[in-house]
C-alpha positions in Angstrom: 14.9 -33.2 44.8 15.0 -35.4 48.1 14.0 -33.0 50.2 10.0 -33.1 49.9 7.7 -35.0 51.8 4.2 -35.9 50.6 0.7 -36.3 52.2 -2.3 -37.6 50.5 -5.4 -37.1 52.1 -8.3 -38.9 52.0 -11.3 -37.3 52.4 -14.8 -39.0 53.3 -17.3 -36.7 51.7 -18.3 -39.2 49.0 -21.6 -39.7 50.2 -22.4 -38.3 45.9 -20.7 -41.3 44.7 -23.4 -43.8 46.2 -22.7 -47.6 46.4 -19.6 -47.1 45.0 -17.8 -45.7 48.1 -19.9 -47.5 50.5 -17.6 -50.2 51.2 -14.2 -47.9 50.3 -13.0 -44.9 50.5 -12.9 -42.3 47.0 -9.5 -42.9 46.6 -9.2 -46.4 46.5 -12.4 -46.4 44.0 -11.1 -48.0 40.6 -10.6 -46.0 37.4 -9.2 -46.9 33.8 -9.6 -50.5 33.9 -6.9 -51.3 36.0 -6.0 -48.4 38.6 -7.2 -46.8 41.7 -8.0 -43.1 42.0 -5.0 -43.2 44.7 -2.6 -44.4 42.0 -2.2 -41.5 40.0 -1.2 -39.1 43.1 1.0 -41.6 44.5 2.7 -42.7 41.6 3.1 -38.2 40.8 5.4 -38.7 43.9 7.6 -41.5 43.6 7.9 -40.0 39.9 8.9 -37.1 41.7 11.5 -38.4 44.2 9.5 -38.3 46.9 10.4 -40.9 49.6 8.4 -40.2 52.0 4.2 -40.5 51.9 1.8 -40.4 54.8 -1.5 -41.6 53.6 -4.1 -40.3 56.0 -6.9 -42.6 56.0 -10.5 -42.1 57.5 -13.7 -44.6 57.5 -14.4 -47.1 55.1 -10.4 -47.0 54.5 -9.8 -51.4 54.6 -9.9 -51.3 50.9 -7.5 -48.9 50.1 -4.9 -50.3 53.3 -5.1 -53.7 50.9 -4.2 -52.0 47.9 -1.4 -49.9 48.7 -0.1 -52.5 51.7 3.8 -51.5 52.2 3.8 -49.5 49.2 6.1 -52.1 47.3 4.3 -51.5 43.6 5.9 -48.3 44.4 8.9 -49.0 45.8 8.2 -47.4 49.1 9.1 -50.3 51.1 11.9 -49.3 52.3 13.6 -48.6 55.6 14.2 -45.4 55.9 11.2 -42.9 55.2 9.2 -44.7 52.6 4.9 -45.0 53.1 3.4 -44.6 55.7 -0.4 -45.4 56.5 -2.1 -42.8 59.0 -5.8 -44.6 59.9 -8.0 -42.5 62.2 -7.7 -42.9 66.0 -11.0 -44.1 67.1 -12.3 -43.3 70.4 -16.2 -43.4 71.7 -16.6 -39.6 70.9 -15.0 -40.1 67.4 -16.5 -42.1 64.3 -13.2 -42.5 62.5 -13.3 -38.9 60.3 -12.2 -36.1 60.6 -14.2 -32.3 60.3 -11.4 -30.8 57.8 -7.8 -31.1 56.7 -6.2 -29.5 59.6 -7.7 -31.6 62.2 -6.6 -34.4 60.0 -3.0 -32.6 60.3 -3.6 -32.2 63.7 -4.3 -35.6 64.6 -1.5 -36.9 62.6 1.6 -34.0 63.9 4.2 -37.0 65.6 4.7 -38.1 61.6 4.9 -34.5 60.8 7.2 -33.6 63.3 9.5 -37.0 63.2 10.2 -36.7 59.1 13.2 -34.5 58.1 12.4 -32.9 55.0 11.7 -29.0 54.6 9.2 -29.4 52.1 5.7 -31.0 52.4 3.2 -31.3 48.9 -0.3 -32.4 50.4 -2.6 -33.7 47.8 -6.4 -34.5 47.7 -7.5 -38.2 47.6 -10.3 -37.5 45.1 -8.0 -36.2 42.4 -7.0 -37.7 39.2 -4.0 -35.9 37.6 -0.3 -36.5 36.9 2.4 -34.3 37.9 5.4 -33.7 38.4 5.7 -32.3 42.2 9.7 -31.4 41.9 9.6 -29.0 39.5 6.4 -27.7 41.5 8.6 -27.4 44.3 11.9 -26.2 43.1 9.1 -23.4 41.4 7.6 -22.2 44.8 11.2 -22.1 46.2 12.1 -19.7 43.3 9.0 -17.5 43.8 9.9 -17.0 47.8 6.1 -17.9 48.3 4.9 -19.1 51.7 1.9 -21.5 50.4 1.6 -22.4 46.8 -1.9 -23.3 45.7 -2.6 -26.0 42.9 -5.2 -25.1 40.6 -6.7 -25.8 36.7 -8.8 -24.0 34.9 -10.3 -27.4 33.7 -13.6 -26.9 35.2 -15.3 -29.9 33.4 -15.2 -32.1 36.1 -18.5 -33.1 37.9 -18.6 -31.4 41.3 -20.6 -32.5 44.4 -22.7 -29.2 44.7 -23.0 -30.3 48.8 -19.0 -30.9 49.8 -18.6 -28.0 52.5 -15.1 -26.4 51.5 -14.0 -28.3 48.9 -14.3 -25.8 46.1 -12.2 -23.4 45.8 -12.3 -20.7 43.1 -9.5 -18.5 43.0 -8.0 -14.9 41.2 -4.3 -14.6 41.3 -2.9 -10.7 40.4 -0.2 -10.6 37.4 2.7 -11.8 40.3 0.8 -15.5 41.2 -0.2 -14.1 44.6 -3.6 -14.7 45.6 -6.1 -12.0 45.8 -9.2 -13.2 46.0 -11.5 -16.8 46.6 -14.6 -18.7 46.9 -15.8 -21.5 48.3 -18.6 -23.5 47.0 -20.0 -20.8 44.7 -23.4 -21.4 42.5 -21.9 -19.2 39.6 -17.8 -18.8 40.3 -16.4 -15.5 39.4 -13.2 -16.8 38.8 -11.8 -19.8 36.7 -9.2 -21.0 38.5 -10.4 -24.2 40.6 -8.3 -25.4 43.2 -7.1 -29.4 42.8 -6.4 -29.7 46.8 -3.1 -29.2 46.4 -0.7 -27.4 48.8 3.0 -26.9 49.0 4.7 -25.5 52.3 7.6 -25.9 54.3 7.1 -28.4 56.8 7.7 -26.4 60.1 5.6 -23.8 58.8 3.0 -26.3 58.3 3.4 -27.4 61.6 2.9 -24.1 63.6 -0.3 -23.1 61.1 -2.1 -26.0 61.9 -1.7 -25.4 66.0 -2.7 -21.9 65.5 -5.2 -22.4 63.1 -7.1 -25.3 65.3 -6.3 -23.7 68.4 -8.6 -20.5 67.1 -11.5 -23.4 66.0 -10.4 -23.6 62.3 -11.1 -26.9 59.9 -10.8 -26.0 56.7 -7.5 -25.9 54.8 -9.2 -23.5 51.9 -12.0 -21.6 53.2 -10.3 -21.2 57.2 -6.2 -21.3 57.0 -5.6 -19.7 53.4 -8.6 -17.5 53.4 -8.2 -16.0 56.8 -4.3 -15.3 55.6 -5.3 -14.2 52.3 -7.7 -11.6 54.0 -4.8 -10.4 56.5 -2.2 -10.4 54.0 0.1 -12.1 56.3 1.7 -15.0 54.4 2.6 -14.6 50.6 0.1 -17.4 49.1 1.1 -17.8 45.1 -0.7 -20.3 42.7 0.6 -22.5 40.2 -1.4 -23.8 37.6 -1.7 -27.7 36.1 -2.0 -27.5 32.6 -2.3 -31.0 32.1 -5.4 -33.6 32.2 -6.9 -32.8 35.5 -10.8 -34.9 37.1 -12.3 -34.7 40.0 -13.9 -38.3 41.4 -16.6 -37.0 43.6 -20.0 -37.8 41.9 -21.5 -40.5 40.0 -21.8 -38.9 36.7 -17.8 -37.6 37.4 -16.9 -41.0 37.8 -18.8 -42.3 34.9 -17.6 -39.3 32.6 -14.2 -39.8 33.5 -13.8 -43.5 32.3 -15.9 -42.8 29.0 -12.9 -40.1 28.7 -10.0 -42.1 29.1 -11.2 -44.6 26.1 -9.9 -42.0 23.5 -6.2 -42.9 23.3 -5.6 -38.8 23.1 -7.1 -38.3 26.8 -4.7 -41.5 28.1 -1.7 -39.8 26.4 -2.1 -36.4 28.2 -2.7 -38.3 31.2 0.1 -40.6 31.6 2.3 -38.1 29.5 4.2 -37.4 33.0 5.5 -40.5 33.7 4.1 -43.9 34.5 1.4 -44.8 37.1 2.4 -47.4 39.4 -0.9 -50.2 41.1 -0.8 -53.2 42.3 -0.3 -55.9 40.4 -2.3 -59.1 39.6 -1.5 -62.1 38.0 -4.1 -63.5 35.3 -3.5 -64.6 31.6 -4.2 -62.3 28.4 -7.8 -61.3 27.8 -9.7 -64.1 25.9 -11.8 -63.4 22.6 -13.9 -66.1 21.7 -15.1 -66.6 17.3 -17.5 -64.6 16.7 -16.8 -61.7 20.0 -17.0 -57.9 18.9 -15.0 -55.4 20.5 -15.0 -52.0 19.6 -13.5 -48.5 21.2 -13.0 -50.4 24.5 -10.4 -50.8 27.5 -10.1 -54.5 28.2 -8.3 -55.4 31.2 -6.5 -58.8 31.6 -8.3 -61.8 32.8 -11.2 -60.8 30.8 -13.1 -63.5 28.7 -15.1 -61.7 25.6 -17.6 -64.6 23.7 -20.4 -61.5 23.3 -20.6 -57.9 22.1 -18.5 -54.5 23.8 -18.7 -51.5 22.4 -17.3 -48.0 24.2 -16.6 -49.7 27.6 -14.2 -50.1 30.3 -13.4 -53.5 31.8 -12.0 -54.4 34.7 -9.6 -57.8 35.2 -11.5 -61.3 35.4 -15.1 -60.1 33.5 -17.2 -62.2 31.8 -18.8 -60.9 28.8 -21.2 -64.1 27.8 -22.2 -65.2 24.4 -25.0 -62.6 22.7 -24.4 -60.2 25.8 -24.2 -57.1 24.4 -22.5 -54.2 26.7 -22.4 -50.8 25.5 -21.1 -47.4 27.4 -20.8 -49.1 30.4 -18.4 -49.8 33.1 -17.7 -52.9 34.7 -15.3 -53.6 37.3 -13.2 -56.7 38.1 -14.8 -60.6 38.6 -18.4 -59.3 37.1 -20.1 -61.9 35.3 -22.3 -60.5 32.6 -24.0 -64.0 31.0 -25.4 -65.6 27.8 -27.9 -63.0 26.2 -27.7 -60.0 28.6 -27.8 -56.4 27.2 -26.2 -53.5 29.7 -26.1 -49.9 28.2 -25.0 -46.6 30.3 -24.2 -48.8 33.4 -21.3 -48.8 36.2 -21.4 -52.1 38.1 -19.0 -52.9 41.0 -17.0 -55.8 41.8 -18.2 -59.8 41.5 -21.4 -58.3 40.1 -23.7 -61.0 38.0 -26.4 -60.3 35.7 -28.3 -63.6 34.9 -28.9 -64.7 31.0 -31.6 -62.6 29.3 -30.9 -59.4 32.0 -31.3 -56.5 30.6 -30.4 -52.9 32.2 -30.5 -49.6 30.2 -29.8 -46.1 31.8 -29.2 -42.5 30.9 -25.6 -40.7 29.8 -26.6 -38.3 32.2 -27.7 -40.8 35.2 -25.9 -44.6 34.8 -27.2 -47.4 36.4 -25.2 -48.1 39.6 -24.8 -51.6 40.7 -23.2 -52.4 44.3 -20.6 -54.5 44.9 -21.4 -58.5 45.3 -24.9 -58.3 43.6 -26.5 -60.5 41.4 -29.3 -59.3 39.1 
């Protein structure tokens, strides 16, 4: 289906995730040794046939404009449609985020109103699924629904317990509409959890936002659908993900998600959709030196293994030295992990070094973040 449109936005809320979103944004955070969070929703898309993507970007968004560029690793660079990248207009009055998805929507209407397809999909930047948005589409068509909701009943992700309206717990009656919702409860009554996912025909889109804004709305979830849910004047249906479904928003989510994608049964029912698309880098075949021991790890390539891994993820270029020992940890690309050093239950970001002899042991339940650049 050519006629769908897609817009991935990405939200700034990540203050949970620490020093790993202090530099970036939660969707260009890596994941799975080689990917970006942003990856998986973008490569859903093209998978899809969608040709045109708006990314709407807000603060700390440098990192992910150099990953994605013109969109080439998924052949988005193209002249008509094709990716677009929607950073924030900055003004004195205006630090570069917005308050909610509609002003986002708001702020970003000329490339809503200057693309030609009838149907939009707007996804979450914090999610990490993979789906297949046409036959979503060509379902919400069918069903003669106004708004179609994403949601899983997955609930094991790790959820920021301070994101105002991000959570949405819904109740659909026996036809898919949407009866009933919360947001941001302590103890949900329902087990449907929305994934930030929306699909709507474009114009509509266009005249809810104005409304809604113009009335002093922000929220997509707990404003827009809940207001329209409440007045029963748009028929809003849901349409459940059954497949492997995180959310990236805290430390421990981040760190549980990457433990979970070692077992080669999680990766299958992730990329069991179709491929996911990144961008590329050159660097030889991962080294293993006499006398290195892998075990139950994802090795990226570039790597250079002389010591011990065990139930890890590495990112390209690391360094495991000879007699390190690393063990339920993640490290990301150009880390430098020398002769000696033990790391257990520990996340470390890019070009990190840990001198010979370091040693750094946390917690399953509370990892050891290292920022980006340091050297221990």
């Amino acid at each position: 289906m050519n006629d769908i449109m897609g817009i991935i936005y990405t939200s700034q809320e990540d203050t949970s995730l620490r020093e790993l979103t202090a530099v970036r944004a939660v969707a260009a955070l890596p994941v799975a040794g080689r990917y970006r969070v942003i990856d998986f929703i973008l490569s859903s898309m093209v998978n899809s046939g969608i040709r045109n993507v708006g990314v709407i970007m807000q603060r700390n968004y440098h990192s992910l404009m150099d990953h994605i560029g013109s969109g080439k690793e998924w052949d988005l660079h193209t002249r008509v449609d094709g990716l677009f990248v929607l950073p924030p207009f900055m003004t004195p009055d205006n630090n570069g985020s917005y308050v909610g998805l509609l002003d986002a929507l708001l702020n970003n209407m000329s490339y809503l109103r200057r693309s030609r397809q009838e149907y939009v999909v707007i996804v979450g930047g914090c999610n990490v699924f993979n789906a297949r948005f046409d036959e979503m589409v060509a379902d919400h068509i069918a069903s003669g629904a106004d708004i179609t909701l994403g949601y899983t009943r997955d609930t094991s992700s790790d959820l920021a317990p301070h994101n105002a309206f991000r959570h949405a717990f819904m109740q659909f009656d026996a036809g898919g509409r949407l009866t009933a919702m919360e947001i941001n409860p302590n103890a949900p009554s329902y087990e449907n959890l929305g994934i930030d996912l929306f699909i709507i025909r474009r114009k509509l889109l266009i005249y809810l936002v104005d409304q809604a804004v113009a009335q002093g709305m922000h929220s997509m979830y707990a404003d827009l659908i809940r207001s329209h849910m409440l007045a029963g004047t748009l028929d809003i249906r849901g349409a459940e993900y059954k497949g492997f479904c995180r959310r990236v928003e805290t430390v421990q989510g981040y760190y549980g998600f990457n433990m979970e994608i070692i077992n080669p049964d999680v990766r299958a029912k992730l990329f069991e959709a179709g491929p996911v698309f990144t961008k590329t880098r050159d660097e030889p075949p991962a080294r293993y030196a006499v006398g290195a021991k892998v075990r139950n790890s994802l090795v990226a390539d570039g790597c250079v293994i002389e010591g011990t891994v065990e139930n890890s993820v590495l990112f390209r270029g690391v360094n495991v030295g000879k007699g390190a020992v690393v063990k339920n940890s993640v490290i990301m690309q150009d880390s430098d992990i020398m002769e000696g050093a033990e790391l257990e239950n520990v996340i470390f970001d890019k070009a990190v070094t840990i001198r010979r002899r370091g040693r750094l042991v946390g917690q399953p339940l509370y990892p050891i973040v290292v920022g980006k650049n340091t050297t221990i």
